[in-house]
N, C-alpha and C positions, 0 to 999 in steps of 0.2 A: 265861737269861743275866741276870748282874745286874752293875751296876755302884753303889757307895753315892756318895749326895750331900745336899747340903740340899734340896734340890726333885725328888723322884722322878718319872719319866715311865712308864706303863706302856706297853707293846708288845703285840702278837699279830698273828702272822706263821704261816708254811706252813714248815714248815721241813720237815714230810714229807710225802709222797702220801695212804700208807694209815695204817688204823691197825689194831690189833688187840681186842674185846670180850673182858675176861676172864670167867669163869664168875662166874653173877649165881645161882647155888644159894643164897646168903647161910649155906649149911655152915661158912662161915668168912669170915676179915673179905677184903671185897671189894678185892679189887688193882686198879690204876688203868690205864685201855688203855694199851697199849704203841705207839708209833708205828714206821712203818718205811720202807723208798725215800726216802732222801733227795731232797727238792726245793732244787736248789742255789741256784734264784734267789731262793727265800723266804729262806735262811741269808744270800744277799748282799742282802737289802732289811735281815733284822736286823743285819749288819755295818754297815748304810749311816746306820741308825739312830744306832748306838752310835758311828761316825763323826762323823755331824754334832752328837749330844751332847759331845761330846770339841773339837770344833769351836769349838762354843760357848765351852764354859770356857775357850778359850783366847783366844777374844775378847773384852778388858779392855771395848768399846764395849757389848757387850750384855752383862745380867744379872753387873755387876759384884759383886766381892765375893757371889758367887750362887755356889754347882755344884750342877749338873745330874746326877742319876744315874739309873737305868733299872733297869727289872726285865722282862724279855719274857718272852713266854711260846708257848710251837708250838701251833697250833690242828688241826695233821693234817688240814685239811681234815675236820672233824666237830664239827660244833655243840656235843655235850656238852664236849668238850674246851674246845672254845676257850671255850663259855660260864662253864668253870667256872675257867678263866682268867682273864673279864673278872671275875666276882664276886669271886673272890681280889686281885686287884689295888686294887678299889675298896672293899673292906673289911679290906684290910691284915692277912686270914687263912690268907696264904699261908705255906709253912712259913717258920720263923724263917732269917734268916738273919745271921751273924755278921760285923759291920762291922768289929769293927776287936777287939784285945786283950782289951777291956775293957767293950764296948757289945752287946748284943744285942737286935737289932727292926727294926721297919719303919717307917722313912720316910714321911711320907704321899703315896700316887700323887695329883697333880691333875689327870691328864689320860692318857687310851691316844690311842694310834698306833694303829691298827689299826679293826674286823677286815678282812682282802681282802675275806672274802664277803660277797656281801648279804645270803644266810640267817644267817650269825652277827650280821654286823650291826645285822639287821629283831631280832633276837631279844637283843641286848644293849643297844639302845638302849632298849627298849621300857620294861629294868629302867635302865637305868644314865641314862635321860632323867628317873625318876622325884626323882633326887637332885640332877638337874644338873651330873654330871658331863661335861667335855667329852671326846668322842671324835672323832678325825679320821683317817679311812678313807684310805685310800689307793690304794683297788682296787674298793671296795663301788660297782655303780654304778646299784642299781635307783632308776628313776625314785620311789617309793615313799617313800623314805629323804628325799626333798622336801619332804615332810608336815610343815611346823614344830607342828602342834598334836601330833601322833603323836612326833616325835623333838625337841624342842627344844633338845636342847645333841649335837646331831649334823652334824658337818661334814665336807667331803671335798674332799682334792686333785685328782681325777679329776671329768672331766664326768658325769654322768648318764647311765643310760640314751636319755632319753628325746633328748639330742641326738646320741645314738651312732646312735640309730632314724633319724633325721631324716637323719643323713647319710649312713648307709645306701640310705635313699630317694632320695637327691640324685645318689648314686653309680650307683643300678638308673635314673634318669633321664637320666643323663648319658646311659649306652650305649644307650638306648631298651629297656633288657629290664623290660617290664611283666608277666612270669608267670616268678615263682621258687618255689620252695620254702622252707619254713622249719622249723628245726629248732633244739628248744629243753633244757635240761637242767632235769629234773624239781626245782627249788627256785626260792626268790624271784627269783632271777636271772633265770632264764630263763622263768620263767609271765611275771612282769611287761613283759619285755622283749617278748616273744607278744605280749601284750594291747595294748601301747602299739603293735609294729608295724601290727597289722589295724586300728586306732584310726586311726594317721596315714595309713595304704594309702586308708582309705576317707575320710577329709577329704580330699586331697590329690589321689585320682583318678589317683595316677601309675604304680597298676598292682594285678595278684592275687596272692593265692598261691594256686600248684595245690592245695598239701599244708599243712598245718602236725603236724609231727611233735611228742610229747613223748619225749625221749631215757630209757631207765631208767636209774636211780640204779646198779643194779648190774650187772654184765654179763649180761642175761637173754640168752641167743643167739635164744632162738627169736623177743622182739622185736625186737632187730634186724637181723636177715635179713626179718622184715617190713616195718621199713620203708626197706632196704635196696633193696627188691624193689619199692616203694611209688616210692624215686628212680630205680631202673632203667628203669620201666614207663613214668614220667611224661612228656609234653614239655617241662617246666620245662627247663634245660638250667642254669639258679642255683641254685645251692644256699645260703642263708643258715643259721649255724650260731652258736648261741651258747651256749658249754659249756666246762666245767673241762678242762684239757690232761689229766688222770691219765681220765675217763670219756671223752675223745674217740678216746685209744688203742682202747676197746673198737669204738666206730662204725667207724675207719678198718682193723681186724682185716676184722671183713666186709666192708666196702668192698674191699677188698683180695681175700678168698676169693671174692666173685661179679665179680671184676675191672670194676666201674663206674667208667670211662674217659668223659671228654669230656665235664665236669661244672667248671661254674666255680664253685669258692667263695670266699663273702664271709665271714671271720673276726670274730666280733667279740675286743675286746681282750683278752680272759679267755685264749684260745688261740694270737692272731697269731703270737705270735715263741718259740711254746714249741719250746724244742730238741728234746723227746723225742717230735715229730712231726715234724724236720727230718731225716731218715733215707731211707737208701736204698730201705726199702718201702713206702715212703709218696710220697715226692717224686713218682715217676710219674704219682699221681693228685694230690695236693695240689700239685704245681709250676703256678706262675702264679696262685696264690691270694690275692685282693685282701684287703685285711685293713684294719679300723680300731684303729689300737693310740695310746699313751697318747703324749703331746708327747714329745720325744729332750730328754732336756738334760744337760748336763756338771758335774761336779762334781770339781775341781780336789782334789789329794790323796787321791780315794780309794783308789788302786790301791796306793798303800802303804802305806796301812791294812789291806788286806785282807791283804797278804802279811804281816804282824806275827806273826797269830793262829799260835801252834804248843801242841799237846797239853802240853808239857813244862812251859808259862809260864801255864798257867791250870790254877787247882784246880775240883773238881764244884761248888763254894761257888761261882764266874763262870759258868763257860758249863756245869754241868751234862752232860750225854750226847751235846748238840747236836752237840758242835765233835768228839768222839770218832768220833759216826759222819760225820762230813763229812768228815772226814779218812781215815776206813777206806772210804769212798766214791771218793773223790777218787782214792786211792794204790791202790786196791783188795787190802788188806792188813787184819792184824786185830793188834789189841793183845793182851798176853797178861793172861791167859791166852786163850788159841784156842778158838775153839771145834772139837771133838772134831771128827779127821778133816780139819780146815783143812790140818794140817801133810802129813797122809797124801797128802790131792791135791793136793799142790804150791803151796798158797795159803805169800805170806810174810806175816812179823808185822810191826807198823807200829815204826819206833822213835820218831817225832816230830818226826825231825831231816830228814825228805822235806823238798826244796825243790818249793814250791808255783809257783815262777816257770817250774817247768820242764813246769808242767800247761798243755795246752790244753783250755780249757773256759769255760764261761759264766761263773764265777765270777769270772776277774780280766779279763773285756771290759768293758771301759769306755766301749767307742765303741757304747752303743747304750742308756745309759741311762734307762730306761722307769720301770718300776714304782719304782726305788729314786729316780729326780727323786723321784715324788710320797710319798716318804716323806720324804726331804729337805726337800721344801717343808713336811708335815707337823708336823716338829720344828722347825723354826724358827719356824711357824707358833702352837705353842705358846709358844715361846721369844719371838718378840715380843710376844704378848700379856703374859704374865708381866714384861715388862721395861717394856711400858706400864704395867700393875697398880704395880711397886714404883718408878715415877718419878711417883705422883699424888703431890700440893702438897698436905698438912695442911688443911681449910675449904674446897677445892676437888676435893673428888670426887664420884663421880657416884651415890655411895649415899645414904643416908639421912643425913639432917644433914650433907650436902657432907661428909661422911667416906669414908676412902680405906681397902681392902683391906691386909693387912698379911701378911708371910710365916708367922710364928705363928698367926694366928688365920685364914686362908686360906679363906672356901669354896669349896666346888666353882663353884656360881653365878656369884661372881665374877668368876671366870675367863671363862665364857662370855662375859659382860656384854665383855668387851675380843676376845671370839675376834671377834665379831660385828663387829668394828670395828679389825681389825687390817688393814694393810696396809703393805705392805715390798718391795721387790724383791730377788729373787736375785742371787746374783755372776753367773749367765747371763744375766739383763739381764729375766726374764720376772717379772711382776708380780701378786703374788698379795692377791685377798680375798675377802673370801666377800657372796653378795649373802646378800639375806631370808630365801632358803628352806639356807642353808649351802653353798651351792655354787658352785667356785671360775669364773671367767670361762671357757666352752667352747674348748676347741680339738682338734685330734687330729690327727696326720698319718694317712696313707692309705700302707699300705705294699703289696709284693709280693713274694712267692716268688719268687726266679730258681731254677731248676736248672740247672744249668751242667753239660755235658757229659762233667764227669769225674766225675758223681757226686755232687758237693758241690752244698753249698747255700749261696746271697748273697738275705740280705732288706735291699730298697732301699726308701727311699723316693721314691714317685711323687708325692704331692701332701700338699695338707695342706685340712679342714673346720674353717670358724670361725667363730663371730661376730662381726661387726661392726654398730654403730648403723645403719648407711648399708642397708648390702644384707640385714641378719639372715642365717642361714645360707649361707656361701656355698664350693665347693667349686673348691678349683684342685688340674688334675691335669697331668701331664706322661705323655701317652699315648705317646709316643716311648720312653718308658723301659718302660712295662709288657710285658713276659712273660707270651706267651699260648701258653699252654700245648694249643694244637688244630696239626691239621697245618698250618691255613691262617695261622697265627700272624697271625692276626685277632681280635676281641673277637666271639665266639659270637653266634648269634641269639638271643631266646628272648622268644616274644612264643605267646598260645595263637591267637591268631588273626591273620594278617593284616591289615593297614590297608585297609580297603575302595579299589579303585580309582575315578579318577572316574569320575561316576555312578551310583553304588551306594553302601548307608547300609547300618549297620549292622540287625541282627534280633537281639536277646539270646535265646542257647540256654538252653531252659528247665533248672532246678535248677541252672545252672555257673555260676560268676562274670562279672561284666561285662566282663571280657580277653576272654571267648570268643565267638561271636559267627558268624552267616553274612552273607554279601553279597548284598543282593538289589538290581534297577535303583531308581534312584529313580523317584518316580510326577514327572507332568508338575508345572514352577514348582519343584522342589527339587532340590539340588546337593549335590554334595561327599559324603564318605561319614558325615557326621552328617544328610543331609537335609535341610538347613537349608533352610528356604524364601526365594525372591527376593523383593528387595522389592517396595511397589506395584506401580511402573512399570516394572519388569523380570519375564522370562522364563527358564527354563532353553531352553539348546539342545541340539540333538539328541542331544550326548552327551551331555548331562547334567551335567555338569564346571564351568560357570561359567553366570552370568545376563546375558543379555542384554536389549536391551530391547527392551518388548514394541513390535507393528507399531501403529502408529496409524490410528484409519480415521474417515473423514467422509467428507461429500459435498464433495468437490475440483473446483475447475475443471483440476484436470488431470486427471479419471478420465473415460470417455468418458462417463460418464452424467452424472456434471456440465456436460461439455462440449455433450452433447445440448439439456440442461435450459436453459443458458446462452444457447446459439443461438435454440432457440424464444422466449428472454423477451424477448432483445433482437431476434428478429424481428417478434414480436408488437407491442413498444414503435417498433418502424419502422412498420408497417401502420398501427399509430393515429395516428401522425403524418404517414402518407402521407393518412389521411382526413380527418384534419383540415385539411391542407391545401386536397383536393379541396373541403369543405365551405368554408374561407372566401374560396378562388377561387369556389364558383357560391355565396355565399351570398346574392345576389338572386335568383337561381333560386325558381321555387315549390315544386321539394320541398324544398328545404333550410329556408323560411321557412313552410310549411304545420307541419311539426312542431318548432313552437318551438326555432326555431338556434341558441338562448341553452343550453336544455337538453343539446341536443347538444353545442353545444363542453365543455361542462362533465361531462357524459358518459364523451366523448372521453378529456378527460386524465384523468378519477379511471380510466377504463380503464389510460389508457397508466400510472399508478404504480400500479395490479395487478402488470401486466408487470413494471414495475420492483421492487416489493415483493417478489419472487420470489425476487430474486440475493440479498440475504439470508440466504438460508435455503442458498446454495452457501457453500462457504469453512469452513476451521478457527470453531468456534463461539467467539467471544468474549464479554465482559459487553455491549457496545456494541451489540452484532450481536444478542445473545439478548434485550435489551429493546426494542431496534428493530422487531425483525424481525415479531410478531406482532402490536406498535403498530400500523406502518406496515400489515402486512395486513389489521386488522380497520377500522382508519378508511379507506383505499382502497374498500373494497369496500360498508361504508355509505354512504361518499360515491357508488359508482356505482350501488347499490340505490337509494338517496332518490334520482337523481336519476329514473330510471324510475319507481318510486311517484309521483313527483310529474308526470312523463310522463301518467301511466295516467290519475292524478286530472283532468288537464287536457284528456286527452280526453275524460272524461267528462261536465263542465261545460259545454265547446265543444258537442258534443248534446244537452245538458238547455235548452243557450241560444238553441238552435235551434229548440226547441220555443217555442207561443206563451206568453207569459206566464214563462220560462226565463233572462230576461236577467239576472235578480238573481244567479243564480249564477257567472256568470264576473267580479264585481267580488270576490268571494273569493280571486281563481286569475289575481291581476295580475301582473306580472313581479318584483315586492318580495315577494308574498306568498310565491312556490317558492321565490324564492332565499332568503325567511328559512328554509320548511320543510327545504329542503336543511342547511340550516347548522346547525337547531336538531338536526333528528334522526340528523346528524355528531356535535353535541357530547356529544350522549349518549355517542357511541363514546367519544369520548374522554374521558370522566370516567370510563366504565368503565377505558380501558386506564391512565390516569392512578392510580386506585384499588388497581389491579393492582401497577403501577411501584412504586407507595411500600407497599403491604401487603407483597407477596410476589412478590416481582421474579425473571422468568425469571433463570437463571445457567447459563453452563459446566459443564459435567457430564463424568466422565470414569467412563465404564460398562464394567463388567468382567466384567458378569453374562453377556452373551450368547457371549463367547468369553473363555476362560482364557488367550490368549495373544494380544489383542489389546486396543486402550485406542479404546473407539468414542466421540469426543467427540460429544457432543449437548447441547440446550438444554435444563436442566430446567425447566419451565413455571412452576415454585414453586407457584402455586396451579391447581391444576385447577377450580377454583370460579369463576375468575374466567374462567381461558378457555373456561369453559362458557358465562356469560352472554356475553363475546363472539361464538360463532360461534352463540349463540341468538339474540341480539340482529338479528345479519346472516340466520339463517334467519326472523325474521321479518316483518321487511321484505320480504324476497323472496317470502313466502307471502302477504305484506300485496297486494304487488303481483302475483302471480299470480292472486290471488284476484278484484282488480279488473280486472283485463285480461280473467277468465276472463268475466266477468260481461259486457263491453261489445264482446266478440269479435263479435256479427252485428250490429252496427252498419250503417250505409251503407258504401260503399266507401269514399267519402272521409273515412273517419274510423276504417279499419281497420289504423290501426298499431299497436292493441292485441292484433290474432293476433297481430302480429309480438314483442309484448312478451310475449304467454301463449305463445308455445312459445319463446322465450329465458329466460322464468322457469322453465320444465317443466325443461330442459338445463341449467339454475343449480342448480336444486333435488334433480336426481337425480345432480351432477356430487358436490356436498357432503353429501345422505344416501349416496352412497358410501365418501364420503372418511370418515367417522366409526371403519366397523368395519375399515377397509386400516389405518388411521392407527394403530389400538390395535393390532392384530396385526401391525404391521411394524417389525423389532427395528433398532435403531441406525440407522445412516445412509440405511436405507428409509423410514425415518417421514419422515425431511426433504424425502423425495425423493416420499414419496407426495403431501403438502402442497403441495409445489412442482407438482407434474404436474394436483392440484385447481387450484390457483389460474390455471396459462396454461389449461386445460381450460374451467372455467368465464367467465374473460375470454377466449376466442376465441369459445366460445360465443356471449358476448354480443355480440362485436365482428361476428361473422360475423349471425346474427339479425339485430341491427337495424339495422346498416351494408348489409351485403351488398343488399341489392334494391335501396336508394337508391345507390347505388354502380353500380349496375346501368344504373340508370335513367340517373343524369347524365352516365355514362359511353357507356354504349353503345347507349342508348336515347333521345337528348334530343329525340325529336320527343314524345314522353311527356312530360316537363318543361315542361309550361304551363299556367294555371291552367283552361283549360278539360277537362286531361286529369284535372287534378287533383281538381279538383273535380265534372267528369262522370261518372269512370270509376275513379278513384281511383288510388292508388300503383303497385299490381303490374296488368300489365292481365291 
């Protein structure tokens, strides 16, 4: 098709299906393919063309004093064709054609329309980027065609694949189907649009494909009945398909002869709304087919335009053969001459004078305008650039020396330079430009196959995918309106495994994709069906479904072994103060003043805060409680060891002074000189536990090690160092004093309350080398509980030993209590 002007626009369009290879023998001079099946909606994208060029001129606001004119050309869907379209176009070596009376030639093209395909596209840009010429695609949509280093004066009306993939994905998430199939046509199109899907599937995590099919170029039956057989077999139950409407005829043939039923598919734009799969052998299986096709927009005076075109009113010098057969198409009738045998089978001949208003068919619907928007937006797309280039200001343009492009001297380059920075809105109010990479702002509606019951077929639109700043991708559907094509007129299942129930995690099945998967329990502490582990202080419970939290355990005054441990401390802490009463009620008594009563009462209490030291060590562990607790029990217990060492020591000087010549040693062992030893060889305790406090200070401790489903608070010691030299420090005192008692045990009677200190030190000494290996081998709240049970063990001990007789004595024996029993016969009789 041509039309003349001052600024020529090249085109390439589909105006038919197939095409035919003439004999390439080179016997003779090579004839050029022959095309055949009219494609009616490629004939009305190049009527829509030559429309909105005609548009144009008649718009005094843009490209005044300008006309616009066109040269298109049919691509047959085949590369060579249309390739050798684009090169004739942009080197003005197409046949001559005759403008006017007196003029013959060509125009210069500064821009194509075209190609639909991405395989023509990838392979016309590749030559026609080299010169900078601009081309704007209108259908091309492999992500590929992005490459501004690879295509640099390549641009397009339509989104990209790669946001077609994207929303495709958004659409398999919407319904929860994470295992589809996918099915591709063997060219740029459809390999690149593969590769980007398993790219985003595997960023994204939003799902498998069972299959990925490559569809053949040509009808091979024997492949596609295999992988006919391949979708039969599968559990996929999606099918995703991205392919030319003339090759999907041949997939849905076998579909059709192995009757594969109960198969949802997702269309991409190339096939969505092609008529010659909206047919009554097809609809059965393709009814209810979700589909991403190109934005709807309106274009105000097309429809009578299209009805203008009649055989009668254009010579082969305009529309060439195109409009011949579209009209022997349309009318189904032949111009004469006939071809042989037309007349015989009742076929009639065309006269030209058919009214086309009286056709039903795709070519004068208006209410569904797809491909031909984005050729619309295309041409004016050029068209505002061109009217930006011839409105630059002399000294103010963007070339070289602030000079401006001129229509005479025109490059191709230049144009780009304004394509790149065009922006305009439609009369439909939608607003076009192109970012960095050529490509116009994403959007697409979301359509569906109705079948409707009589047969016929209604494709609606459900929703629309688009970009926005705010949310980037984002998909609105109206599930009310979709047509689901299963008995349950539900939206399918199709997942390869189940969602683990709770308490159970996935197990990836070996060589399948991550959709596939078994359920096994989870192990104990983990939930949900990814596993996930509970935190610290939580557990799983028995189903396994949620975390709980874990039991917490210490030694309690409410557990009865606290409770136990409790009662003997503070009954122990009673009994010392019941004796020390009895001691300062008889404390003129002679036993009570025979064994130093000062020692005693002091004794006494460093016993009775043993006892007390003890509770301590009950209760939830705190910072307070854990530096206290083994303060308070190492300085307790050296204060009641020194006080017996010092005992020991004083009975020994008391019989040395007895002897003759013996006196000098009890000014040693005067009542200032114990009470300083008591004090000094306290403060040692206490610089040790002091030392302790500020190096490495007990603390709260929450143990996990002894049970995976319990939190054992305990004290941690911080330094083991230090509480070694404490409970060394108190062993050796007490061996100090064993040692001495052991030595002045046969004494006289009256002076034998050293037995009584060497078997209370024996019952110290063997209560606390017990407590050593119980204490390391007892896990969590035993440890505290074995400490506690040394300490009232070792103070009853003592309390019983060296209380107990004298106790005896002043109680229930006081004819004993005199200083002649005392010193005749001694303590015990």
């Amino acid at each position: 098709m041509h039309k003349t002007g001052d600024v020529i626009l090249g085109g390439l369009f589909q105006v038919h299906f197939f095409s035919s290879v003439p004999d390439l023998s080179f016997t003779s001079q090579p004839q050029q393919p022959t095309c055949h099946s009219v494609y009616v909606l490629g004939f009305k994208s190049a009527q829509t063309m030559a429309f909105a060029i005609d548009e144009i001129n008649r718009n005094s606001n843009l490209l005044p004093n300008v006309t616009l004119g066109y040269t298109l050309y049919d691509n047959c869907l085949e590369l060579g064709i249309g390739f050798r379209g684009a090169l004739s176009l942009a080197s003005g070596q197409e046949d001559q054609i005759v403008v006017d009376d007196t003029c013959v030639g060509n125009p210069p093209v500064v821009g194509i329309v075209g190609d639909p395909t991405s395989t023509n596209s990838i392979a016309i840009s590749n030559v026609l980027g080299l010169y900078r010429v601009p081309m704007v695609s209108y259908f091309a949509t492999c992500s590929c065609l992005s490459d501004r280093q690879k295509y640099p004066s390549f641009f397009r009306t339509i989104p990209s694949d790669a946001f077609q993939v994207r929303a495709m994905i958004q659409i398999l998430k919407h319904f929860g189907w994470t295992w589809a199939g996918l099915l591709v046509t063997d060219d740029d199109y459809g390999l690149h649009a593969a590769r980007f899907f398993q790219s985003e599937l595997s960023v994204s995590g939003e799902g498998c494909l069972a299959y990925t099919e490559v569809l053949p170029w040509d009808k091979d039956t024997e492949e596609l009945r295999r992988i006919v057989d391949v979708m039969k077999t599968s559990t996929a139950r999606v099918v995703i398909v991205f392919e030319h409407p003339s090759r999907m005829i041949h997939l849905m043939d076998e579909v059709v002869r192995q009757n594969v039923t109960a198969l949802q598919w997702i269309a991409s734009e190339a096939w969505t709304e092609s008529a010659v799969l909206q047919t009554p052998q097809y609809m059965p299986y393709l009814g209810g087919t979700l589909g991403i096709t190109i934005r709807q927009g309106e274009i105000p005076g097309l429809r009578e335009f299209l009805l203008q075109i009649r055989p009668d009113l254009h010579h082969n010098t305009s529309y060439g053969n195109s409009l011949v057969r579209f009209w022997e198409f349309t009318f189904q009738c032949r111009f004469a001459p006939a071809p042989a045998g037309w007349l015989e089978g009742g076929g009639a001949l065309c006269t030209g004078q058919e009214d086309l208003g009286n056709v039903d068919n795709e070519y004068l619907d208006i209410s569904n305008l797809r491909p031909e928007y984005n050729v619309y937006k295309a041409v004016y797309a050029l068209a505002y650039s061109l009217d930006d280039m011839l409105r630059c200001k002399p000294g103010r343009g963007p070339f070289s020396g602030n000079s401006c492009a001129s229509l005479q001297s025109l490059e191709p380059w230049q144009l780009v330079y304004y394509m790149e920075r065009v922006n305009f809105t439609t009369p439909f109010g939608d607003q076009v430009s192109f970012d960095d990479n050529g490509d116009v702002i994403p959007i697409y509606d979301v359509i569906n196959a109705l079948w409707l019951p009589d047969g016929s077929t209604k494709i609606q639109k459900v929703g629309e995918v688009k970009r926005t700043a705010l949310k980037g991708e984002e998909l609105i559907l109206d599930e009310g309106k979709i047509f689901w094509n299963f008995e349950s007129k539900k939206p399918p299942r199709s997942v390869c495994s189940e969602s683990c129930p709770p308490g159970t995690h996935m197990v990836r099945r070996k060589r399948e994709p991550e959709c596939c998967f078994d359920c096994i329990p989870c192990s104990e502490g983990k939930i949900t069906n990814k596993s996930s582990s509970c935190p610290e202080d939580f557990w799983s419970n028995p189903q396994r479904d949620h975390c709980v939290l874990k039991k917490t355990e210490f030694l309690s005054y409410h557990d009865p072994l606290g409770i136990c441990l409790t009662a003997i401390s503070l009954l122990g802490t009673f009994i010392c103060a019941v004796v020390l009463g009895i001691f300062i009620y008889h404390r003129t008594t002679p036993i009570v003043r025979a064994n130093n009563s000062e020692l005693s009462f002091q004794l006494l209490l460093s016993l009775k805060l043993c006892f007390l030291c003890s509770l301590l060590f009950i209760g939830r562990p705190r910072m307070w409680t854990c530096q206290l607790r083994h303060a308070a029990f190492g300085i307790s217990f050296v204060l009641c060891v020194s006080c017996i060492l010092v005992k020991t020591m004083v009975v020994l000087a008391v019989f040395k002074a007895s002897k003759p010549g013996g006196g000098a040693s009890l000014k040693w062992f005067g009542a200032m000189q114990q009470r300083g030893t008591v004090l000094f060889l306290t403060a040692i305790q206490a610089a040790i536990c002091t030392t302790w406090l500020v190096s490495s200070s007990p603390t709260p401790h929450k143990n996990t090690q002894y049970h995976n489903d319990k939190i054992v608070y305990e004290c941690a010691v911080g330094s083991t160092v230090c509480f070694a030299v404490l409970l060394g420090y108190i062993g050796m005192l007490a061996f100090l004093s064993f040692l001495i008692a052991f030595l002045v045990r046969n004494l006289p009677d009256s002076f034998n309350e050293a037995k009584l200190i060497t078997f209370s030190m024996l019952i110290f000494c063997a209560v606390w080398v017990a407590f050593v290996p119980a204490y390391i081998s007892s896990p969590g709240n035993l440890a505290d509980a074995v400490e506690v049970f040394a300490i009232l063990a070792s103070s009853f001990g003592l309390l019983i030993t060296l209380f107990g007789p004298k106790c005896y004595i002043i109680l229930l024996r006081p004819e004993m209590n005199t200083k002649k029993a005392v010193m005749g016969r001694g303590i015990v009789p």
